[in-house]
Structure formats: C-alpha cells, structure tokens
C-alpha positions in Angstrom: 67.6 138.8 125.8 65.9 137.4 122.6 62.1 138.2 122.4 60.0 135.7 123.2 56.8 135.1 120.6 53.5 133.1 121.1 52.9 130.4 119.4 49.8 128.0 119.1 48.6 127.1 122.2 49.9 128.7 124.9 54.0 127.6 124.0 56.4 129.8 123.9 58.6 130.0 121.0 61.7 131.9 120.7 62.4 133.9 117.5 65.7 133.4 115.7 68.3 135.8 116.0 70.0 137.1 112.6 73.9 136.5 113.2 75.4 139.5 111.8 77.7 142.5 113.4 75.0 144.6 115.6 75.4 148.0 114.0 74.5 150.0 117.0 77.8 150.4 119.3 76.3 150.4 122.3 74.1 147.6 122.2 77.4 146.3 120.6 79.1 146.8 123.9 76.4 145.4 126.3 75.8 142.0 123.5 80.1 141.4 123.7 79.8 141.7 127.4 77.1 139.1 128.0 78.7 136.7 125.6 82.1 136.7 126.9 80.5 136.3 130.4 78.9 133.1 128.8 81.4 131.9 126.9 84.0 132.1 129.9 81.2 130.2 131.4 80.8 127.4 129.3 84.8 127.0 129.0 84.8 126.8 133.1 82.5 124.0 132.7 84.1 122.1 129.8 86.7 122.2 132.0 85.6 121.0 135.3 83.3 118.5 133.7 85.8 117.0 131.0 89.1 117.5 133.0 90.8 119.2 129.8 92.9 122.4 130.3 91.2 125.3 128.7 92.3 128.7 127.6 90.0 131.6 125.8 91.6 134.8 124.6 89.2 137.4 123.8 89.9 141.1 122.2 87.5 143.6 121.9 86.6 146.3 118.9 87.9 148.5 120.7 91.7 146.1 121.2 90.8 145.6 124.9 92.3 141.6 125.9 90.0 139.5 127.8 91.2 135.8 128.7 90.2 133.1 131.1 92.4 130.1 132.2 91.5 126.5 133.9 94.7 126.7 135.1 97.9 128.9 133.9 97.8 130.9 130.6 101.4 131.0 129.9 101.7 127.5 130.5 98.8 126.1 128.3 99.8 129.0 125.5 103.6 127.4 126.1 102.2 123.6 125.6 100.0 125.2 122.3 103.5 126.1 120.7 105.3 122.9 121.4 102.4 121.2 119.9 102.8 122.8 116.6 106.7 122.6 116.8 105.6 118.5 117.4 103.7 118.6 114.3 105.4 120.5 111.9 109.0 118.0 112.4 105.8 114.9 112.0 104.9 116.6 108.7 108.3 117.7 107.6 110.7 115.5 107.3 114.3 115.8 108.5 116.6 116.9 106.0 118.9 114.4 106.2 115.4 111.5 105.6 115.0 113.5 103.1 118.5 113.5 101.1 118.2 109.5 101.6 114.8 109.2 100.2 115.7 111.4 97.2 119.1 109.6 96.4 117.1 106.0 97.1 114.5 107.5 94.6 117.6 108.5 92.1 119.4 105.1 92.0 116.1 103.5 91.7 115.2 105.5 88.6 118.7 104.9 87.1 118.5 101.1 87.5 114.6 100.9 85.8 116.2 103.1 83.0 119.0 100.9 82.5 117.1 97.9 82.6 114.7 99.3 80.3 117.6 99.9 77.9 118.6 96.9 78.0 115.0 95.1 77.3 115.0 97.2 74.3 118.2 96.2 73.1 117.7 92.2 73.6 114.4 92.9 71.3 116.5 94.9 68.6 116.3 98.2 69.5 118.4 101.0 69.9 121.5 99.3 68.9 123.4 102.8 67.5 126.6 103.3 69.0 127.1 100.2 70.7 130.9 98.1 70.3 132.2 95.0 68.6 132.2 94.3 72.1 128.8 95.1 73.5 127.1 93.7 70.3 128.9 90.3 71.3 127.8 90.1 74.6 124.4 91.1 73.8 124.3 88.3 71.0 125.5 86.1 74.3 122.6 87.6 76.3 120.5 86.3 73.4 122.2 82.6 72.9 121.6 81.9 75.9 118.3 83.2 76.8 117.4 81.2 73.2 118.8 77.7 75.2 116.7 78.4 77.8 113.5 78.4 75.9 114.3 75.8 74.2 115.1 73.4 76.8 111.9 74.8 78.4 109.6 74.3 75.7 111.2 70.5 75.4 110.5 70.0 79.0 107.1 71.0 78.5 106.6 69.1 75.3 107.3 65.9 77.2 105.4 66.6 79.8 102.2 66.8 77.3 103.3 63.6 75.7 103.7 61.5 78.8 100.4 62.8 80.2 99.0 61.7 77.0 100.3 58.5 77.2 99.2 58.1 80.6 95.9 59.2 79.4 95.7 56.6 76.3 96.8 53.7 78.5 93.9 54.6 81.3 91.5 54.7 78.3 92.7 51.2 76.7 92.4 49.8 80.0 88.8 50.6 80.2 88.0 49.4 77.2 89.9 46.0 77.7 88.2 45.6 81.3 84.6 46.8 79.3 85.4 43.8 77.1 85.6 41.5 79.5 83.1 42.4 81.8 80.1 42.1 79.0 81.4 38.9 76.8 78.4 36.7 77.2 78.7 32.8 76.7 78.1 32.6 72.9 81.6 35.3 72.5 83.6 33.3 75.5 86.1 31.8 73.4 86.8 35.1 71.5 86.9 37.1 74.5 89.0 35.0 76.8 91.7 35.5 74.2 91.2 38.8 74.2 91.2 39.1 78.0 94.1 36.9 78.5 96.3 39.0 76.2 94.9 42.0 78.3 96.4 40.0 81.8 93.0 39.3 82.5 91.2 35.6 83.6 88.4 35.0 82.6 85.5 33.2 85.7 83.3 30.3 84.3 
C-alpha cells in the first residue's frame, strides 16, 4: 500500500509512487498480483456499468497467462480479428478500384498532355516534325479562332458605342429640359424656340 505522509494540519497526503520496474522480485510478485486483481476489477465494472464487452489478457515475467472475460474470450478475441480484417479492406482498396483509378488517372494525364501540346502549338511552339498536313489544320485552328475574336471584339465595340449614345442622348436631354425649366421672361422668345425644337411647350 503507498505510505501515507502528514501534511499541514492534520490531512493526509499520499506520496507519489515512482513508476518504474520494482527491482525486488518478490515484492515484484506480490505488486503484479494486487494490480491484476484491480485491474480485473475495474474491467468487471466498465463492463457492467457501460454494457461494453470486455476482454484483458495478462502474462506474467515469469510467461504465466492471466485473462478475464465479460462474457466469452474466444468470441470477443474472434470479433477483434474481424474488426481489423473490416478495416484493413476500408483502408485498402480492392485491386480491381484500384486498376480503375490508376488507368482513369492514366487517360487523364494523356489528355492534359495533349492538350497542352496543342496550346503550345496554336502559340507557335514546338512545330518540329509536324506535316503539310498538320501545319494546315493548325493554321485552320488559328483562322478560325482569329474570326472569332474578331467578331467578338466588333460585338463588343458596338455595344460601347450604343451605350455611349444612349449616354449622350440622356445627357442632351437634360440639358434641353435644364433650358427650359430656368428661361425667365426677358429670354422667353429665345428659349421657346429652343424648347420647341427640343418637343417641348413652353406654359405662359
């Protein structure tokens, strides 16, 4: 039993014991018995107390097999292995997932390599050893990539100019409507014409 030691007061305080192997064999012997007598002990009541299925395997120095069971040892040490088996085929996958992922992998590798290739080429790149042929098709590639951007960009051009336009129209508006609005009697004359070429009436 661990000595007990006083403290301040009249508590009781108990002194740490050092963890390390107890060189004496005998006291050895006696300190393995009264732990595994525990420890069997606290595995009955995880048991009972949590409902879980326990199983403690114990050898001594000397190679002698101590074990307690909640219920039977050969079946929880037979649930143990198919556990592992269970997690091992989660971890590894099954050859045949495996060839499809690696062959997946492999045509996806040789289609960004091509593509790559190809990128390279429209830019002017790595044109050695290519045909009459090839040379034509890529100068196709290129033709009609080239249309595209240019009926793009004129698509986008217009765009800019009509909302310009619209923008240019809003602001002569304005200013015509301004106009009107602050023409005082002396400038009525010359700002009725102005207003009535603007679509505008002006109120007396």
């Amino acid at each position: 039993m661990p000595k007990m030691a006083c403290g301040s007061g009249n508590m009781m305080v108990r002194e740490k014991i050092q963890i390390k192997k107890i060189d004496n064999a005998t006291a050895r012997r006696v300190t393995f018995s009264m732990r595994r007598r525990g420890l069997f002990k606290k595995a009955e009541e995880l048991s009972v107390l949590c409902d879980a299925d326990v199983a403690v395997i114990l050898f001594s120095s000397n190679d002698k097999l101590f074990h307690y069971s909640s219920s039977s040892m050969e079946e929880v040490l037979e649930r143990r292995s198919l556990h592992s088996k269970n997690i091992e085929k989660l971890n590894q996958p099954s050859l045949e997932l495996q060839l499809v992922e690696d062959t997946h992998y492999a045509n996806l590798s040789k289609e960004v390599a091509e593509r790559t290739l190809h990128l390279r080429r429209l830019r002017g790149e790595e044109l050695q050893g290519l045909s009459i042929e090839e040379l034509h098709q890529l100068e196709k590639s290129l033709e009609a990539g080239l249309s595209r951007v240019v009926t793009k960009k004129g698509e986008v051009i217009m765009n800019e100019i009509c909302r310009l336009q619209e923008k240019l129209l809003k602001m002569s508006n304005a200013r015509k409507r301004l106009i009107c609005d602050s023409a005082d009697d002396g400038e009525l004359s010359e700002s009725t014409d102005i207003c009535n070429s603007a679509g505008y009436s002006t109120r007396l």
